[in-house]
N, C-alpha and C positions, 0 to 999 in steps of 0.2 A: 726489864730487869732494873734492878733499883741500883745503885752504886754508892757507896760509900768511902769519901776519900778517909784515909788514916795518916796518910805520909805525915803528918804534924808532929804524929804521938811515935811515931818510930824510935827517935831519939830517946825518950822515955822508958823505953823499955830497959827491964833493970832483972832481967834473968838468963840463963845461958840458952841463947839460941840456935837451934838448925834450921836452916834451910834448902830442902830439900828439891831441886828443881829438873826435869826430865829432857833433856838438851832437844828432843825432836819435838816435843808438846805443840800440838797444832792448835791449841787453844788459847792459852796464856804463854806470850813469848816470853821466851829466856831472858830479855832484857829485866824483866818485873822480879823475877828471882834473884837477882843479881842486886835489882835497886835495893830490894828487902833485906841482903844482907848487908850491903856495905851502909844501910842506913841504921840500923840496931848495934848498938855498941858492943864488940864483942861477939858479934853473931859469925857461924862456919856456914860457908856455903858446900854443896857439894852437886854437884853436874852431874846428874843421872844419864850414863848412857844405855838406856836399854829403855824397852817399849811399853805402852801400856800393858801388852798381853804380857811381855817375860815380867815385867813387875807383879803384876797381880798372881803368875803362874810360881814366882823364885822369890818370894819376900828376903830368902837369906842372901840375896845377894844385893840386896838395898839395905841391907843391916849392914853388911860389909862396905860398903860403900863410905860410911863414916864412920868405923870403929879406927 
């Protein structure tokens, strides 16, 4: 798998961002979610507590999440 750092251009960014990160994610840890938003000027983190399946099964309740 190839990798691409960005953390440089983070600061750069210059539009309203979410970041939307799944607190149990056994893949990409929560730490990266976290960095992503405190590094984007202005960006809303928000900590998804619910699972792959109930996300993919309950979209409206990851819309609720950050209204």
């Amino acid at each position: 798998m190839t990798e691409i750092d960005v953390r440089h251009v983070l600061p750069a960014i210059r539009v309203p961002t979410l970041v939307m990160h799944r607190a149990e994610d056994m893949v990409v840890p929560v730490d990266h979610g976290r960095f992503l938003a405190a590094h984007v000027p202005g960006a809303k983190y928000v900590e998804l507590r619910i699972s792959d399946r109930e996300a993919s099964l309950q979209p409206e309740f990851v819309v609720r999440q950050w209204e």
